[in-house]
N, C-alpha and C positions, 0 to 999 in steps of 0.2 A: 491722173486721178482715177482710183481702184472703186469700181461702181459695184458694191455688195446684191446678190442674186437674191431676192427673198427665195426661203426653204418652198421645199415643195409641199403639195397641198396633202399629200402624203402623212411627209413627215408633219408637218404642224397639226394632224389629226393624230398620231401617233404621241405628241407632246401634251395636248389636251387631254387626251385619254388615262394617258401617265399623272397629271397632273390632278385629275378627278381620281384617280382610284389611291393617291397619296392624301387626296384631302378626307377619304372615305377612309381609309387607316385610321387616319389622325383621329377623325371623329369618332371611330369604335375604340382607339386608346383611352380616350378623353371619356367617353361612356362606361369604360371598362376602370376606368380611374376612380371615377363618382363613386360607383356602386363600391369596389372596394372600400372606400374611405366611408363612407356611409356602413359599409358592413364591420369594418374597424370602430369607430365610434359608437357603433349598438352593442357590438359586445363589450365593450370599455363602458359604456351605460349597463350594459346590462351585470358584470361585473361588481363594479360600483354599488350596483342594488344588492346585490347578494351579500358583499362584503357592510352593506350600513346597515343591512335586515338582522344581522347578526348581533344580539347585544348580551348575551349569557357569556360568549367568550371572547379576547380580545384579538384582534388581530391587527400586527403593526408590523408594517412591511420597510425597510430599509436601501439605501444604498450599499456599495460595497465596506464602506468606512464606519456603517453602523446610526448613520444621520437617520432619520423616521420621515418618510416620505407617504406613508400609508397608515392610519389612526381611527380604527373606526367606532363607531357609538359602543360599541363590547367595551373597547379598550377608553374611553371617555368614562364609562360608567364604574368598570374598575380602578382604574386608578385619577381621575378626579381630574382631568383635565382636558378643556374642550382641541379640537383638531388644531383649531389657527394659533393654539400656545405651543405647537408640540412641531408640527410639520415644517421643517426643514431649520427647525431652530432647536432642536433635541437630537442626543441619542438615545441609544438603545439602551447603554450603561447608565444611562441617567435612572434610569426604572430598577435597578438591580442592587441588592445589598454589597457596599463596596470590598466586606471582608471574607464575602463568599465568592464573588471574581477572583480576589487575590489568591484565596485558598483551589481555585480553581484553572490558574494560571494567567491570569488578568486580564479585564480590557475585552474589546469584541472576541480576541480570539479563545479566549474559554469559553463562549456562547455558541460558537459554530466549529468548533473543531471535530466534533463528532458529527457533525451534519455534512461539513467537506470534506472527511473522508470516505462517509459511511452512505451518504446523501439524504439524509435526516436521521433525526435525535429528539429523543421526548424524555425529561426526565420533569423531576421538581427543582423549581427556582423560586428565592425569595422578592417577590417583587416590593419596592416600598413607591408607595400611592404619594399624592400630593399633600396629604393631611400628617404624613408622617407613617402612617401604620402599614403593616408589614405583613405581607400577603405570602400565603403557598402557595404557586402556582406549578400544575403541570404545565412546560411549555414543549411547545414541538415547532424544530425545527427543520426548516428547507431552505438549500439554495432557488433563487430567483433570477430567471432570465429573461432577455428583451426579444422584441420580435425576430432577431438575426439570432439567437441561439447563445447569442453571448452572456458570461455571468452576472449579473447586473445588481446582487444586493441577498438580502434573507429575508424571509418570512417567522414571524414570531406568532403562531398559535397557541394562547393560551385559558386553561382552564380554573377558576377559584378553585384551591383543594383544601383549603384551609379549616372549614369544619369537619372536612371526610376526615383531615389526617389527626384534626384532634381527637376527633372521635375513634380513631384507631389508636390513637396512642391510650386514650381512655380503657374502651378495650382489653388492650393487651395488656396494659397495669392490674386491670380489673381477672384478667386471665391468671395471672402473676401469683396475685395475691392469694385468690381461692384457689388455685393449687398449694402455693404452700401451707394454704390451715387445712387443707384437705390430706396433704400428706403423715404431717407428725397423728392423726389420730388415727392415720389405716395402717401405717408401721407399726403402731402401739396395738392395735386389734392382731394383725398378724402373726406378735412376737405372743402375745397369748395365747392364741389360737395354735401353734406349735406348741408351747406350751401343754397344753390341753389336752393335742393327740399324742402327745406321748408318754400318756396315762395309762398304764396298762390292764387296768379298771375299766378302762371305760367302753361300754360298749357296743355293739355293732351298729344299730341302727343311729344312736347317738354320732357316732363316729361317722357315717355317711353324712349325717345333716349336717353337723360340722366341716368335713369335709365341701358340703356346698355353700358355705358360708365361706371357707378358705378361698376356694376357685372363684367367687365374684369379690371379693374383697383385693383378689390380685388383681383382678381387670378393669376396677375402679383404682391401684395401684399404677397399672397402666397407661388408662387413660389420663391420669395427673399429671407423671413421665412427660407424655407425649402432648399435655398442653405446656408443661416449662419447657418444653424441649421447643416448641414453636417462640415462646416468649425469649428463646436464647438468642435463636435465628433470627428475630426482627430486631434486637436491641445489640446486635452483632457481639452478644460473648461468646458466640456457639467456639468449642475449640475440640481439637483433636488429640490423642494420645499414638501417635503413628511409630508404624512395626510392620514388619514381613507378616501377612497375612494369606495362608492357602486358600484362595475363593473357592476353589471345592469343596474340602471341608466345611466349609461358612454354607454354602449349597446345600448341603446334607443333613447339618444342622437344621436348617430350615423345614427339610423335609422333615423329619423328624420331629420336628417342635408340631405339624398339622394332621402327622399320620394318622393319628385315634377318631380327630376329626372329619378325616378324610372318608376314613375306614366308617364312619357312622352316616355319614351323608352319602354313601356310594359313589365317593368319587376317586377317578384312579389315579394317582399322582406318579409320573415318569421321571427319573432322576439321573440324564446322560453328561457325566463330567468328564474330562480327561484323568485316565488311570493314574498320571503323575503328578496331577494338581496343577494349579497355577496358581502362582506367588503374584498379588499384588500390593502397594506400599502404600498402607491405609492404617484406620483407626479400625483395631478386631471387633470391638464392642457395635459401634455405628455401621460397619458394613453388616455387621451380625442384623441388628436393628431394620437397613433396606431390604434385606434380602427375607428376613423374613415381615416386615409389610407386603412384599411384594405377593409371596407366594401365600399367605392367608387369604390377601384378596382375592384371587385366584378361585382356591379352594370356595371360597364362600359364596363369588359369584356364581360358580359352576355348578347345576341343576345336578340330581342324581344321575347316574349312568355316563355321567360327563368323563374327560380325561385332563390333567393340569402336566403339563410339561416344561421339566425344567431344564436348558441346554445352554452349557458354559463353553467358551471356545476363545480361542485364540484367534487374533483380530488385528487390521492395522488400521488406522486414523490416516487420511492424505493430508494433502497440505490445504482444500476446498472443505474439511470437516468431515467427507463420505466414511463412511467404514467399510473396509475390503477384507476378504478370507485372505486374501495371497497377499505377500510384502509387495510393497513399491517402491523405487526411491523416494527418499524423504517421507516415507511413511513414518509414524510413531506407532510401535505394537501398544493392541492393548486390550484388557479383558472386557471379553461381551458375553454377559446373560440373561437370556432371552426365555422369559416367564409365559407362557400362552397358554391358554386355557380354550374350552370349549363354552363358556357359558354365556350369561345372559348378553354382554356387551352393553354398548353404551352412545345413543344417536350420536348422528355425526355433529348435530347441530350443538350439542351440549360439551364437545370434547376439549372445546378452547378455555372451559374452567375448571379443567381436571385438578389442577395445582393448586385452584385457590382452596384456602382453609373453608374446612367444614361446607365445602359444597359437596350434594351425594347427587349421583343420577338419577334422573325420572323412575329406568328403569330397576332404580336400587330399590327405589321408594312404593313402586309397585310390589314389586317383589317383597318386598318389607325385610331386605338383607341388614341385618343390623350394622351398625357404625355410626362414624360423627364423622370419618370425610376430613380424615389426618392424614390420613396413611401416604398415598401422594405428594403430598406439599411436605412431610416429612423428609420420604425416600429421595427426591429431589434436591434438597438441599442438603444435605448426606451426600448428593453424587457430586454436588456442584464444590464441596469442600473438599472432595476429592480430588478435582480437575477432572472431573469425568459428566456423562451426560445420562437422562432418563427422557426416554421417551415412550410414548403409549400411542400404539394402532388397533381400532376397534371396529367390529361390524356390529350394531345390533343383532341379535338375535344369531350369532355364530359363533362372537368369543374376542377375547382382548389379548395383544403380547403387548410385553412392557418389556422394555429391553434397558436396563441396565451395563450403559461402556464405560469401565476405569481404564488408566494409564496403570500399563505393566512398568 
């Protein structure tokens, strides 16, 4: 019989020691565990508060399949039904007009297709409420993920737009209409008023006041133009008559159309195009149109002794949107011109609503530069019917470019 040696006093102090410093592990896991869990659960409370604090807009958070697993008092309040009717016994589609899915390729995946590709999307959706009625809602969407980074559903952020958009549509009818009574009785004053000076009778000083009477009669002409011309764009008639157009010429035109102007305000307008022109494939009348919005503004903004420079160049578009002077693979050529001035500019803080109608800058409004804050949101959508883009970079108090790029 084999008589076992107990261990030495050694080791069995060696084994305790081990044995303590593993249960002292365990116990800062087990500490380190708590507080985690405990810090997971205050931000999921604290979450939770932020998301039921919220009841102007709704937000309903989803599964991958579009099931509503997140319903907070926003979205109770808009569309009329409390959390424990909706969470995990609703979709997403349940809330959406069925014939605008369909026209939109149906089912959750017309709701997030521009969000998983793009990694969120905000447009207007018709939301229909529990009572039956039929809401505009700006919704903005995002993919949702879980603690591991994994995909785990969408987020649906949305706002009532409902009276804003009737009210725009309001609006823009009401735009609509006073331009067209406003038009047949300024064409009828005009065709007189030619008429008139080419009396050979009639005389000089008569002939100047008339004369000032023709020049605002056209610019109330003008501004009509360019309020149907906005009313096109939002009711999507606006269309094109497209032809080989030289953007040089169209450049020079421009200048031309502000020189007297120019010439009276002391301002020096620079006009560097290429000697052989450049052909782009456009509407002549509408690019006519941008280019000279662009460069009046210019001129107008710019104090005396200022300088307005106009520079047309050849250009290529990558495949990331950059525009480059020298070709690249897979580049697209394409025409860039580039309007900058010396004047007044425009804060940085105010440049994110350059485009919206009838907004003028502070410093316009100091200034007391005349306009109504078309010309932009005009030129703009002029580029964009082009397949081309407008951009504007500005310093207060040093000068604006507006850079106008069409596809050659």
């Amino acid at each position: 019989m084999t008589v076992l040696e107990p261990p030495p006093a050694e080791e069995l102090a060696r084994l305790r020691a081990e044995n303590a410093t593993l249960r002292a592990q365990m116990q800062h896991r087990d500490d380190e565990l708590q507080v985690a869990t405990r810090m997971l659960q205050a931000r999921a409370q604290t979450m939770t508060s932020v998301i039921d604090a919220v009841t102007e807009q709704s937000i309903i958070g989803t599964d991958v399949d579009g099931v509503i697993r997140v319903w907070n008092p926003g979205a109770e309040r808009m569309l009329g039904l409390p959390r424990a009717d909706v969470v995990r016994r609703r979709s997403i589609t349940d809330f959406h007009l069925p014939e605008e899915l369909e026209d939109a390729g149906g089912g959750l995946a017309a709701l997030v297709r521009t969000a998983q590709q793009q990694g969120s999307d905000v447009r207007d959706w018709t939301y229909v409420a529990a009572d039956g009625a039929e809401l505009t809602v700006s919704v903005a969407v995002t993919p949702r993920t879980d603690d591991r980074g994994v995909h785990a559903g969408w987020n649906f952020v949305g706002t009532d737009m409902t009276e804003a958009r009737a009210t725009e549509r309001m609006k823009d009818q009401f735009v609509s209409l006073v331009s067209h009574e406003l038009r047949t009785p300024l064409t009828s004053i005009l065709g007189y008023l030619e008429l008139v000076l080419d009396d050979p009778a009639l005389g000089g000083e008569s002939r100047a006041h008339l004369g000032t009477v023709e020049r605002n009669a056209q610019r109330l002409l003008r501004l009509v133009g360019d309020l149907l011309f906005t009313a096109q764009v939002d009711a999507g008639r606006f269309s094109l008559q497209p032809g080989d157009v030289d953007l040089a010429g169209v450049v020079r035109a421009a200048e031309e159309t502000v020189r007297l102007t120019a010439a009276a305000t002391g301002v020096e307008v620079v006009v560097d195009v290429p000697d052989g022109g450049l052909v782009v494939h456009g509407d002549a009348v509408r690019l006519g149109q941008a280019c000279d919005n662009l460069v009046s503004n210019a001129v107008k903004f710019t104090p005396a002794g200022g300088r307005v420079t106009l520079a047309l160049r050849s250009a290529w578009r990558t495949a990331d949107g950059a525009v480059v002077d020298a070709p690249q693979d897979d580049a697209v050529p394409v025409a860039r011109l580039a309007v900058s001035d010396t004047g007044i500019g425009i804060p940085a803080g105010e440049q994110g609503q350059l485009f919206a109608r009838f907004f003028r800058a502070s410093t316009a409004r100091r200034h007391a530069v005349p306009g109504v804050g078309l010309g932009l949101a005009i030129t703009r959508a002029i580029a964009a019917a082009h397949d081309g883009a407008l951009e504007v970079a500005s310093v207060e108090g040093r000068g604006t470019t507006s850079t106008l790029t069409l596809p050659r």
